[in-house]
VEXDREN-2710 file (C-alpha; in Angstrom, 1 decimal):
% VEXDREN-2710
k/r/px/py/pz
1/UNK/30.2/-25.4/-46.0
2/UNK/31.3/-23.5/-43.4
3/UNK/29.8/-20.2/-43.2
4/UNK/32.3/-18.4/-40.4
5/UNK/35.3/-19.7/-42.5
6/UNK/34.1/-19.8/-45.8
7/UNK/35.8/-23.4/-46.0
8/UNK/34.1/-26.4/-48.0
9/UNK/34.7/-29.5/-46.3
10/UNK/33.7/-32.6/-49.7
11/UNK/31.4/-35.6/-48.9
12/UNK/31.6/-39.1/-50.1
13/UNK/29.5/-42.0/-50.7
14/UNK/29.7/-44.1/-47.5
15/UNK/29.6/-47.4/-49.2
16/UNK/27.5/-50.1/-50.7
17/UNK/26.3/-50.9/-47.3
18/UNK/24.4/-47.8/-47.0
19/UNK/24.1/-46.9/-50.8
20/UNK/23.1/-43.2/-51.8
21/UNK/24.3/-42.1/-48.1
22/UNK/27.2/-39.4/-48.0
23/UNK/29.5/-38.3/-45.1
24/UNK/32.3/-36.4/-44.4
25/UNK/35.2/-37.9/-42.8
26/UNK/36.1/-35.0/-39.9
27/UNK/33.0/-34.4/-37.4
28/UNK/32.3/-30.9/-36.8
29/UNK/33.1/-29.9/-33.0
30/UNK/30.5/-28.9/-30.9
31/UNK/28.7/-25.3/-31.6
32/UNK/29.8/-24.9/-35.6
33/UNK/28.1/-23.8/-37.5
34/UNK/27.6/-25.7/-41.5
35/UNK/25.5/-25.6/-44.4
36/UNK/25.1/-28.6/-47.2
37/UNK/26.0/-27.9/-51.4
38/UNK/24.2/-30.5/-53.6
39/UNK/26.2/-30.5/-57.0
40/UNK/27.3/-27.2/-56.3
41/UNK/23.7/-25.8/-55.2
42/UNK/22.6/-23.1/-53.1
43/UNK/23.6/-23.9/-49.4
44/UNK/20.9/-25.6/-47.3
45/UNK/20.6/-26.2/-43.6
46/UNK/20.8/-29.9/-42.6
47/UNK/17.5/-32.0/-42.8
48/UNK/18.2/-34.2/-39.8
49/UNK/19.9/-30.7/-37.7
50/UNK/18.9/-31.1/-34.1
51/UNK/19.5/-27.5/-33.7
52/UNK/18.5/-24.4/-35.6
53/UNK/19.7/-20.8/-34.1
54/UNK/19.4/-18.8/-37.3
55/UNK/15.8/-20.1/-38.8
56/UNK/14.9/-23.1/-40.5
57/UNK/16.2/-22.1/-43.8
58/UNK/19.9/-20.7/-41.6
59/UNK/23.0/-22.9/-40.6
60/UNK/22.9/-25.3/-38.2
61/UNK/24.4/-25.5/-35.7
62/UNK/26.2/-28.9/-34.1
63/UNK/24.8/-29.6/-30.8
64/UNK/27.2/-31.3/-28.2
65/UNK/24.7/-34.3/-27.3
66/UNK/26.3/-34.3/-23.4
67/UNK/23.6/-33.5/-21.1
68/UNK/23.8/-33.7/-17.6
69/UNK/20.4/-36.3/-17.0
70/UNK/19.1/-36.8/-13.8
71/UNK/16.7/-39.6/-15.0
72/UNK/18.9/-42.5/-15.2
73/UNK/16.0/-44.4/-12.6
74/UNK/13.4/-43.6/-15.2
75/UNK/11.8/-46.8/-16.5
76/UNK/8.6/-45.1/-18.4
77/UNK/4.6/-45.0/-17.4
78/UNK/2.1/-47.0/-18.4
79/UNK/0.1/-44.4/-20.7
80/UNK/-2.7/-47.3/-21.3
81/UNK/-4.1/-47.6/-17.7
82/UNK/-2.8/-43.8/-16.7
83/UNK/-4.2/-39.9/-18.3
84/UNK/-2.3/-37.3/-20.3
85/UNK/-3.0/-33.6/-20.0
86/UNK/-2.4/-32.0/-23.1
87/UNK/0.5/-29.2/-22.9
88/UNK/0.0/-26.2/-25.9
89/UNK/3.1/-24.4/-24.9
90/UNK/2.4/-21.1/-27.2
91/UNK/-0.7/-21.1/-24.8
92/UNK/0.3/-22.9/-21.0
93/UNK/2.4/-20.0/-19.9
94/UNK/2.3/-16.6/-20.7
95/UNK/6.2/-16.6/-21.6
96/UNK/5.2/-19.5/-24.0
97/UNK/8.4/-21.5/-23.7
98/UNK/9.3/-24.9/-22.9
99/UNK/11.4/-23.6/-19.5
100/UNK/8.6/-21.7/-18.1
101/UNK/6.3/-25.1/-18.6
102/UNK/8.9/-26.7/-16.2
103/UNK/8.0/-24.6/-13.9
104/UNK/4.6/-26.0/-13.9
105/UNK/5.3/-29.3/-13.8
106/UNK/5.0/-30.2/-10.3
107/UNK/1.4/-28.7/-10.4
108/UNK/0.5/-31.4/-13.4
109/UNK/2.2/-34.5/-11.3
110/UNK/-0.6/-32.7/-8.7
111/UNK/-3.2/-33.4/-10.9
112/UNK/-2.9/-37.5/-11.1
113/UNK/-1.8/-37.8/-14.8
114/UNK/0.9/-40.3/-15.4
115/UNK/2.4/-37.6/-18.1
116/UNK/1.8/-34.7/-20.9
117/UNK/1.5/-34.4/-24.5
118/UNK/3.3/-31.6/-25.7
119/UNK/2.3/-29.8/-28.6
120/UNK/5.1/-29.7/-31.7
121/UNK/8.4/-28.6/-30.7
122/UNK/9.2/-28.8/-34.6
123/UNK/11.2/-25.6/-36.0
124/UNK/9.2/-23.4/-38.5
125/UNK/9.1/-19.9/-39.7
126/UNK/7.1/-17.9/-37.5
127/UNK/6.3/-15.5/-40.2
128/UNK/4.7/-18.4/-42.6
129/UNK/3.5/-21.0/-40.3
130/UNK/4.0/-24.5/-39.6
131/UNK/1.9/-25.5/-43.0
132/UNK/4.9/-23.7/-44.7
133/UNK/7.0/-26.6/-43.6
134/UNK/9.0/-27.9/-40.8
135/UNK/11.9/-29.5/-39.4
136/UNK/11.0/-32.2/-38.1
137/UNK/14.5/-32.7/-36.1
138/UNK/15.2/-29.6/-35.1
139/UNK/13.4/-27.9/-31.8
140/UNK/11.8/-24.3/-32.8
141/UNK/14.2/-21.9/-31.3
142/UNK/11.1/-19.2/-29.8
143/UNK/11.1/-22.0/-27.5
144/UNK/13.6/-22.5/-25.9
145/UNK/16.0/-24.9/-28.2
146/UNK/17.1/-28.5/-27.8
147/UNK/18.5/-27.8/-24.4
148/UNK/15.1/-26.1/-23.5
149/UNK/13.5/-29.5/-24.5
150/UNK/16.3/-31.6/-22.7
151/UNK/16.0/-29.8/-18.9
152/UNK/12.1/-30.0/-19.9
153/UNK/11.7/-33.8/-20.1
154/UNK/14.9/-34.2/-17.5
155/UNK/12.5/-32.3/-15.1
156/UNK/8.9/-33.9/-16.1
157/UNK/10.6/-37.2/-15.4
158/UNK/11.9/-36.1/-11.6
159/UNK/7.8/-35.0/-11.5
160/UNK/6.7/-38.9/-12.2
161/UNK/5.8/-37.5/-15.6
162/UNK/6.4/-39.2/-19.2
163/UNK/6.5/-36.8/-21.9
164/UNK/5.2/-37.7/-25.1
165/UNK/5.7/-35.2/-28.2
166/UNK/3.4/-34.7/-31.0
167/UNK/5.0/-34.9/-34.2
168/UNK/4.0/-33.1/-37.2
169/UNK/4.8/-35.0/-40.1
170/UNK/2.0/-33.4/-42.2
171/UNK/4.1/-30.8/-42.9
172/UNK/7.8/-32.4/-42.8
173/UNK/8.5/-32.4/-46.9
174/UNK/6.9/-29.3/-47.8
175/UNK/8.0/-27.5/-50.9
176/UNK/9.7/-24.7/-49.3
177/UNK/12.5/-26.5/-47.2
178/UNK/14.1/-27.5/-50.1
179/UNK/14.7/-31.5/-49.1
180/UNK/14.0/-32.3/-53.1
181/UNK/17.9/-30.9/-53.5
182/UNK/18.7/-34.0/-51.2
183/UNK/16.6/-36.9/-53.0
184/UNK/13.1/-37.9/-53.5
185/UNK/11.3/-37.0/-49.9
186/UNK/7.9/-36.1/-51.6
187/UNK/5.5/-37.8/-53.5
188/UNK/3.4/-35.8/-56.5
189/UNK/0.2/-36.5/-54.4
190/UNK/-1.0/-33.7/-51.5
191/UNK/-2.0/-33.3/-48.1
192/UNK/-4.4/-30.8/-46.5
193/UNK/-5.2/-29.7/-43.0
194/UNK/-5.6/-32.2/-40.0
195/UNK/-9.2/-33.5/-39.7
196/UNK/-11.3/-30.8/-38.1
197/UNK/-8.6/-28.2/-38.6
198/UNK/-10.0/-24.9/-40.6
199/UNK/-8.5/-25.0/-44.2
200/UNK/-5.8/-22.8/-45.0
201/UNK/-5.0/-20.3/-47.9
202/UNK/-4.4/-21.7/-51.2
203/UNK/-1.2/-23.5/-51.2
204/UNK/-1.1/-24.2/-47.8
205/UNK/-1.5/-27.9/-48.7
206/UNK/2.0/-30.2/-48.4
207/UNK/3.2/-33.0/-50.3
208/UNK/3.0/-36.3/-48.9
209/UNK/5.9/-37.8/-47.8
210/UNK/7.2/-40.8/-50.4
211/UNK/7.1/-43.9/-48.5
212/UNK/6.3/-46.4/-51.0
213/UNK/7.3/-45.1/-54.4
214/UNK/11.5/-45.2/-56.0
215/UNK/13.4/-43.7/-53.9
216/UNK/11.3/-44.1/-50.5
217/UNK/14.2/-45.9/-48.2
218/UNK/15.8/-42.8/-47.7
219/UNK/12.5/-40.8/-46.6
220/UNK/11.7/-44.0/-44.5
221/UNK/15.5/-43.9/-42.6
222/UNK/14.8/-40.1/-42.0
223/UNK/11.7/-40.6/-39.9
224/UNK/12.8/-43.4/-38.7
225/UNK/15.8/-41.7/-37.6
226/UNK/13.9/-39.0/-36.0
227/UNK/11.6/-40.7/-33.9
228/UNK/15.0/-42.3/-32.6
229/UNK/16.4/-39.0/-31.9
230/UNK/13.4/-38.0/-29.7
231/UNK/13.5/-41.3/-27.7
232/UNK/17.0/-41.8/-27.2
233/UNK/18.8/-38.1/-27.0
234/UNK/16.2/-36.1/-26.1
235/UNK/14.7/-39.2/-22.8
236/UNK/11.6/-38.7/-24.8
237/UNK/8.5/-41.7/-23.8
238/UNK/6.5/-41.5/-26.5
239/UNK/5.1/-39.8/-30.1
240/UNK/2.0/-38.7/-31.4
241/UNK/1.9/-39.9/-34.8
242/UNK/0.1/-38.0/-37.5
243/UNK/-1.2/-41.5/-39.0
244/UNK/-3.0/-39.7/-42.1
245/UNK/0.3/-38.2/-43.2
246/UNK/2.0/-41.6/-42.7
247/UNK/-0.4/-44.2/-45.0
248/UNK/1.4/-46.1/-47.5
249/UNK/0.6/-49.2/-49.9
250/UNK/4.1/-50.8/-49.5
251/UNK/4.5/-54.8/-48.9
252/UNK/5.9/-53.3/-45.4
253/UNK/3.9/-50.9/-44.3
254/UNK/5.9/-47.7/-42.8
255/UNK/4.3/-48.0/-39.7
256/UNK/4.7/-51.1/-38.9
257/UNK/8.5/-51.1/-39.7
258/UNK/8.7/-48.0/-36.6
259/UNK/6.9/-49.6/-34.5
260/UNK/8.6/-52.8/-34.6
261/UNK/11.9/-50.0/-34.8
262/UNK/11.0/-48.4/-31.1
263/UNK/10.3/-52.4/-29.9
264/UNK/13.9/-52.8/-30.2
265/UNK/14.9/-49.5/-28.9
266/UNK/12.4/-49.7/-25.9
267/UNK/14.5/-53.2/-25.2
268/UNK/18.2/-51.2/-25.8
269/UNK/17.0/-48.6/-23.3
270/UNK/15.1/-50.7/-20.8
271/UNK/12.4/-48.0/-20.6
272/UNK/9.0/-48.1/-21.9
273/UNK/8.0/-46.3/-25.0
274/UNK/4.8/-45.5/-26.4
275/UNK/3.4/-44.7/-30.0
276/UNK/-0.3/-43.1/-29.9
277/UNK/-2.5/-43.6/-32.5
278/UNK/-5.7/-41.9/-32.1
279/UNK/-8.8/-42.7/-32.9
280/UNK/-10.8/-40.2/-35.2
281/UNK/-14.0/-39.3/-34.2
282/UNK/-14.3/-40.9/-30.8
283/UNK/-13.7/-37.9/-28.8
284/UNK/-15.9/-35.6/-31.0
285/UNK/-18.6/-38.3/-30.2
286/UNK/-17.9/-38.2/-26.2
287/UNK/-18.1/-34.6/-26.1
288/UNK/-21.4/-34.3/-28.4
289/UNK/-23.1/-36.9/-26.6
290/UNK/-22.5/-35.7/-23.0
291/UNK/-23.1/-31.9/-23.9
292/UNK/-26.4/-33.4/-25.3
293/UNK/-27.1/-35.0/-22.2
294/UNK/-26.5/-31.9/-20.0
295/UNK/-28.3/-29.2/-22.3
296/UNK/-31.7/-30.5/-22.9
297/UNK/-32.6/-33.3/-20.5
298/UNK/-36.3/-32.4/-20.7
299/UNK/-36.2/-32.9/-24.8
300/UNK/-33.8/-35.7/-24.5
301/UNK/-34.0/-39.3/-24.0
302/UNK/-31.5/-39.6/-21.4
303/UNK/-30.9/-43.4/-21.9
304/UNK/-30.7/-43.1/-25.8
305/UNK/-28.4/-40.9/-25.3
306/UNK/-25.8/-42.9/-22.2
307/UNK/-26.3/-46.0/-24.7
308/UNK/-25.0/-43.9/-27.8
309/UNK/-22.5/-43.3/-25.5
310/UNK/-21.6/-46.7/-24.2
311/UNK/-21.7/-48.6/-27.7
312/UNK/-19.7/-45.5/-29.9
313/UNK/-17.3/-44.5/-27.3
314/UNK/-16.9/-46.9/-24.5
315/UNK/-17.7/-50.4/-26.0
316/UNK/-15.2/-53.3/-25.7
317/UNK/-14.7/-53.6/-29.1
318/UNK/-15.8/-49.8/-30.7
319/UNK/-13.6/-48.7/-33.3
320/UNK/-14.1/-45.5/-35.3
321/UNK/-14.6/-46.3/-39.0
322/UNK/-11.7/-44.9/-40.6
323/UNK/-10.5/-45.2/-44.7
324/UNK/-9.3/-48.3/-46.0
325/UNK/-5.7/-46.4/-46.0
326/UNK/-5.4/-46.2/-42.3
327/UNK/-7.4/-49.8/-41.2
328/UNK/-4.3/-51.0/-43.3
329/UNK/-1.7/-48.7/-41.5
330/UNK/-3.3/-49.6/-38.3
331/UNK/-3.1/-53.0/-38.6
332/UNK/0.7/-52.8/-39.8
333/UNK/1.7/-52.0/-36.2
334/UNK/0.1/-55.3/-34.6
335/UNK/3.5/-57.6/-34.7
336/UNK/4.7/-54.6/-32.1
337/UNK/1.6/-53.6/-30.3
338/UNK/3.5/-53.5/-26.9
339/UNK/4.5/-50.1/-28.2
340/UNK/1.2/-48.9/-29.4
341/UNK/-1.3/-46.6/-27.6
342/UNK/-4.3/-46.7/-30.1
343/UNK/-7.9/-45.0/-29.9
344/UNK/-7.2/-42.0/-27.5
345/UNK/-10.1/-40.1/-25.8
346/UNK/-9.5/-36.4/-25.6
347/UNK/-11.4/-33.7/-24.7
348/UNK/-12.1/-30.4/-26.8
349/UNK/-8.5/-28.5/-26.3
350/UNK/-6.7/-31.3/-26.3
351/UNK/-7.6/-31.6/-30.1
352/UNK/-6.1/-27.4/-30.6
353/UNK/-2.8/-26.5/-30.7
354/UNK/-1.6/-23.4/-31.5
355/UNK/-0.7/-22.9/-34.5
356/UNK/-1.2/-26.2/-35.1
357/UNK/-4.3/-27.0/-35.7
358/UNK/-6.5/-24.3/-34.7
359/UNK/-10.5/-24.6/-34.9
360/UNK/-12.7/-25.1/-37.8
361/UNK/-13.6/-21.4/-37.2
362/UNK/-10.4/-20.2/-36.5
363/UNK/-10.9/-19.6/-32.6
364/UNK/-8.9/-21.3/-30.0
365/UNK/-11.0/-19.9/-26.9
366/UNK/-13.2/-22.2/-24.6
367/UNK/-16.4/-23.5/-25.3
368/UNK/-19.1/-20.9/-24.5
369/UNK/-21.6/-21.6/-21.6
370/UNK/-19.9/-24.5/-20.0
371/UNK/-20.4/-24.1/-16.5
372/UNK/-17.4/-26.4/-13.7
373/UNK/-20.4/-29.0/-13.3
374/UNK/-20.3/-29.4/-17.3
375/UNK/-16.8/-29.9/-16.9
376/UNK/-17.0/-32.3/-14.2
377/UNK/-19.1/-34.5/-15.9
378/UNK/-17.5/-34.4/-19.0
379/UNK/-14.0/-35.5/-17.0
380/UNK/-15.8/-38.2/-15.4
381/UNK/-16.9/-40.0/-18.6
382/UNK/-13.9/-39.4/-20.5
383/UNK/-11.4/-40.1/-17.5
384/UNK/-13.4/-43.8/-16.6
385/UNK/-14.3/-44.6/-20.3
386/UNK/-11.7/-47.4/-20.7
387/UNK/-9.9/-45.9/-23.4
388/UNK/-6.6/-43.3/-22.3
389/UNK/-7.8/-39.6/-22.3
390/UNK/-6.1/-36.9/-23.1
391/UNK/-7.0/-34.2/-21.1
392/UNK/-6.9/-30.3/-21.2
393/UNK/-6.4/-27.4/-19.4
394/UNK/-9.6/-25.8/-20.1
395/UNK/-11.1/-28.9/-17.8
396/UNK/-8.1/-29.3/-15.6
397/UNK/-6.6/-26.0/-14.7
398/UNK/-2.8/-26.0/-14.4
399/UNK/-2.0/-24.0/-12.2
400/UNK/-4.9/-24.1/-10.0
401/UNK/-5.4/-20.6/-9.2
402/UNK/-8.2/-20.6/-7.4
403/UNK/-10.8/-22.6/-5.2
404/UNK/-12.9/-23.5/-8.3
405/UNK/-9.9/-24.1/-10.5
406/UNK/-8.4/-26.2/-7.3
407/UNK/-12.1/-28.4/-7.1
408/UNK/-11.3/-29.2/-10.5
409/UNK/-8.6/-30.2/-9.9
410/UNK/-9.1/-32.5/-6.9
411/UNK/-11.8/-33.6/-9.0
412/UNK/-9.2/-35.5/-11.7
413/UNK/-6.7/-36.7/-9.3
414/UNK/-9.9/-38.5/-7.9
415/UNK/-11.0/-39.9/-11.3
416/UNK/-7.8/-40.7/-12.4
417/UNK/-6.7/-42.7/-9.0
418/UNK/-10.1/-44.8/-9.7
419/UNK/-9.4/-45.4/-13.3
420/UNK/-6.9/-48.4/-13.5
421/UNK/-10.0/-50.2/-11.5
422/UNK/-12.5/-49.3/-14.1
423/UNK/-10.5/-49.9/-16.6
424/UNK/-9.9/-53.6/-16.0
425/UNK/-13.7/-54.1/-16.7
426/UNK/-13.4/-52.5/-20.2
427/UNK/-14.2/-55.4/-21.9
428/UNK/-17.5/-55.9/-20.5
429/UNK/-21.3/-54.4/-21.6
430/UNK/-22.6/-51.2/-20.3
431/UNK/-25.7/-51.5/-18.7
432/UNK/-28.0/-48.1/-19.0
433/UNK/-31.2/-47.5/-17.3
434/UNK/-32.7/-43.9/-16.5
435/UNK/-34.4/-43.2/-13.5
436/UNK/-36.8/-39.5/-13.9
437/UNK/-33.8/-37.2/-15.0
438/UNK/-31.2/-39.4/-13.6
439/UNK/-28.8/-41.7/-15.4
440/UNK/-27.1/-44.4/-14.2
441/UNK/-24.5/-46.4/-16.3
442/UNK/-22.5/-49.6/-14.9
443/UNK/-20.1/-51.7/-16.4
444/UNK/-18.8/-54.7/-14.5
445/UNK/-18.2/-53.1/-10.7
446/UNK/-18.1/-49.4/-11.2
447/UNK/-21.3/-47.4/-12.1
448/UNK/-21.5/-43.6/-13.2
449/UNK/-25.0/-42.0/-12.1
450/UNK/-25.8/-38.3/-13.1
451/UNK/-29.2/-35.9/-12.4
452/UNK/-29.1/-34.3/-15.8
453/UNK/-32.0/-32.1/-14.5
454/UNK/-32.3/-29.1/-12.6
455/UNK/-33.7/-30.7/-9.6
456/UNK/-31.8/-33.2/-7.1
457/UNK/-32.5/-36.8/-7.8
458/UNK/-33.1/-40.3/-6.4
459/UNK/-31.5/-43.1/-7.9
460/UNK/-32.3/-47.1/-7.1
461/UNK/-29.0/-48.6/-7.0
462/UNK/-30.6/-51.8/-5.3
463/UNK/-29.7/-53.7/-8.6
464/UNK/-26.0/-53.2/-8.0
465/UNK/-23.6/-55.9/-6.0
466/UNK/-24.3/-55.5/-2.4
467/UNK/-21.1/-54.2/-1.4
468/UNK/-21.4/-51.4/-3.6
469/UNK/-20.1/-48.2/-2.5
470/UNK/-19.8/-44.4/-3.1
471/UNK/-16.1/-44.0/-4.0
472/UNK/-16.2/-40.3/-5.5
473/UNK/-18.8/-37.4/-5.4
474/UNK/-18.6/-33.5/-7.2
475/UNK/-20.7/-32.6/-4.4
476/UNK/-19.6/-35.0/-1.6
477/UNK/-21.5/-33.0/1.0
478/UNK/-25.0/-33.5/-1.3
479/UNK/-24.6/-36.8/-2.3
480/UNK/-25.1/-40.1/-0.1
481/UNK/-25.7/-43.4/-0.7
482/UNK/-28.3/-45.2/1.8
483/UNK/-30.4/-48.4/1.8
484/UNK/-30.0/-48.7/-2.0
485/UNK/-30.9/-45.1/-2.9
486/UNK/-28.3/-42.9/-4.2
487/UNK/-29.2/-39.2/-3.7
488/UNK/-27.5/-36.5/-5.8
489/UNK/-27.6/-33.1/-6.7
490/UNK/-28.4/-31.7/-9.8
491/UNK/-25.8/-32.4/-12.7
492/UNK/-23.7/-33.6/-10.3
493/UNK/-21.8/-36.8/-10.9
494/UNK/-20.8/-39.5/-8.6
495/UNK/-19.2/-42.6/-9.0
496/UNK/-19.7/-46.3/-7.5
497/UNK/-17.9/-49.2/-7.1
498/UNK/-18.3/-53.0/-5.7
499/UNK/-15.9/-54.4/-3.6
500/UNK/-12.1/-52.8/-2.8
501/UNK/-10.5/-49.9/-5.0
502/UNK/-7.3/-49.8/-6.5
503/UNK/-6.2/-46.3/-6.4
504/UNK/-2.4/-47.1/-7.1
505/UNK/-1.3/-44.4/-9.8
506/UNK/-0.7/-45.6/-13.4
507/UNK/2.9/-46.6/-14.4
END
């Protein structure tokens, strides 16, 4: 249907080789505007629109898919060895749209990351909520629209800067969008909040998508189909998959079929791209443990506390328990791990996203009484832990307005320059040993020490490799390192290496 005419333009099965599919044999030119009639039902947007103006339950609207790019030297980052800063774009600007967030992209490239995660782009109804359902294909128009998206990642890219989208799949079959008109998207079984999300009013729930029961290639093609679009139209590098929304008990587990799906298209395009994973739990634990380790150091027992840390969050072979269901999605994507990004470290705002998946308690603010040394050490052991962090601007100002905001700042470009060499040692034990109120934590060259007192401390480092060095201080001008004594000041970390430093940038 076209709405401006009033014309109906009829459908037809394409064919045996795509059964149940139905096309039109005239495309639509650029900007028209269309609606769908199922056996003569209500009009209904297109599921797979790419554009939006009037509301996810209006026309859509065709997009012209030219787009003058810029990127055509653009060959991806290597998200394993690199950092992510998490981008919440109702929150990182206070225009709250996906053009005012290029603006700031030069100041993130400042900060050492190798790229962003940006929050859902997804279109919803901003008087219901995502949880009411969304389009997965379209981008929400408050933001900016596809084109918004398009000069976004066309500029991230000319920053360094891989862009990596978070899709919401929780909600991408909910009851009010209607899809049932168009065949069997949803299963009878539901699906509540994300894990550690508040719950929502009654209702709010969605049903899962049908990936293994009759019916379930179509629903499979149509997310298949739109992590595609992402990747290839839109020059995105990577998704954030909602994993607990994606489970299935088929012989061929849905996400192993995608992942093995973006293989190929990585090898069409001759870029890199990524699917994360992340790993439930681990980054609840990090940020537990070291706010533990700051708080009550007299109560505490320091090394307890750095070996919880080393064997539940940075251990060469940790993994967070997690359901049958998802051990078995997990391992569905191993025949096209070169594509995977598994087991992410994030810290605390990089798990919030407006309106996404607000707080337990329903507040999105910071974390009361956490003090820039707090946050220093908390970057430190999530930046150099081995597995990729995800990082937030609550611990890495963007912009950097001020000289505290810019220390910060400095602070991660520092870490994150020094990660690729800790990282290569990931596979090695942590060694812990506590000295007074000061820890110190090695694992193969590079060593983490900490006064988690309120005192400066002394720390014997005579154990260490002879050519161990000081390679990073929060307090430079406090800290030195001299005939195997490290002195540092109070909650104040520092980091040291043996033998040379490769500080080339991830990618």
């Amino acid at each position: 249907m076209l709405p401006d005419s009033g014309s109906r333009l009829p459908l037809r099965l394409v064919g045996a080789h795509e059964p149940g599919y139905w096309r039109a044999d005239d495309e639509l030119a650029p900007g028209t505007d269309y609606l769908f009639s199922v056996d003569g039902g209500p009009p209904a947007p297109d599921p797979c629109s790419a554009w939006l103006p009037h509301g996810v339950h209006g026309p859509s609207r065709v997009l012209d898919q030219e787009f003058g790019w810029t990127d055509e030297d653009w060959r991806g980052a290597d998200l394993g060895s690199g950092a992510l800063l998490r981008v919440d774009l109702p929150t990182f600007t206070p225009a709250g749209t996906l053009d005012a967030a290029g603006d700031l992209l030069p100041d993130v490239a400042a900060t050492g990351v190798v790229g962003v995660e940006l929050s859902p782009v997804a279109a919803y109804d901003p008087d219901r909520g995502p949880a009411a359902g969304v389009r997965l294909f379209a981008v929400h128009e408050p933001l900016g629209g596809p084109r918004a998206l398009q000069r976004f990642v066309d500029r991230a890219h000319g920053c360094g800067l891989a862009v990596v989208l978070d899709a919401p799949h929780r909600w991408a079959v909910a009851d009010d969008l209607g899809l049932h008109a168009f065949g069997p998207y949803a299963t009878g079984s539901r699906i509540g909040p994300r894990t550690g999300a508040r719950p929502g009013p009654p209702g709010s729930d969605s049903p899962r998508i049908n990936l293994d029961g009759s019916g379930s290639r179509g629903p499979r093609d149509f997310l298949v189909a739109d992590a595609e679009r992402w990747l290839r139209d839109f020059h995105v590098d990577g998704l954030l998959l909602d994993v607990e929304a994606l489970v299935d008990r088929s012989a061929v587990p849905f996400l192993g079929e995608l992942a093995e799906d973006v293989h190929r298209l990585a090898e069409r395009l001759g870029r890199r791209l990524h699917l994360l994973v992340d790993g439930p739990g681990r980054s609840d634990r990090l940020t537990t443990i070291v706010h533990h380790i700051l708080a009550a150091p007299g109560d505490a027992d320091p090394v307890q506390d750095l070996r919880r840390l080393a064997h539940e969050v940075f251990g060469p072979t940790t993994s967070p328990w997690r359901p049958p269901s998802l051990r078995r999605a997990h391992r569905a994507t191993q025949r096209a791990a070169s594509v995977l990004v598994r087991d992410l470290t994030r810290l605390p705002a990089a798990n919030r996203s407006v309106p996404w998946t607000p707080d337990a308690d329903g507040s999105c603010g910071g974390v009361e009484g956490v003090t820039d040394d707090d946050r220093a050490c908390l970057l430190t052991f999530a930046i150099l832990a081995g597995t990729p962090p995800v990082l937030d601007t609550e611990h890495v100002p963007v912009p950097a307005r001020d000289e505290p905001a810019r220390r910060l700042v400095d602070w991660t470009r520092t870490l994150v320059s020094l990660r690729p060499t800790a990282s290569a040692d990931r596979d090695l034990p942590v060694d812990v040993r506590t000295d007074g109120t000061a820890l110190l934590g090695s694992r193969g060259r590079t060593a983490v020490a900490l006064a988690t007192g309120a005192e400066p401390a002394e720390v014997d480092v005579s154990s260490l490799p002879a050519d161990t060095q000081l390679v990073a201080a929060w307090d430079p001008a406090g800290t030195t390192l001299a005939g195997g004594v490290l002195r540092i000041p109070p909650r104040s970390p520092a980091v040291l290496h043996a033998g040379p430093v490769d500080r080339s940038p991830g990618g």
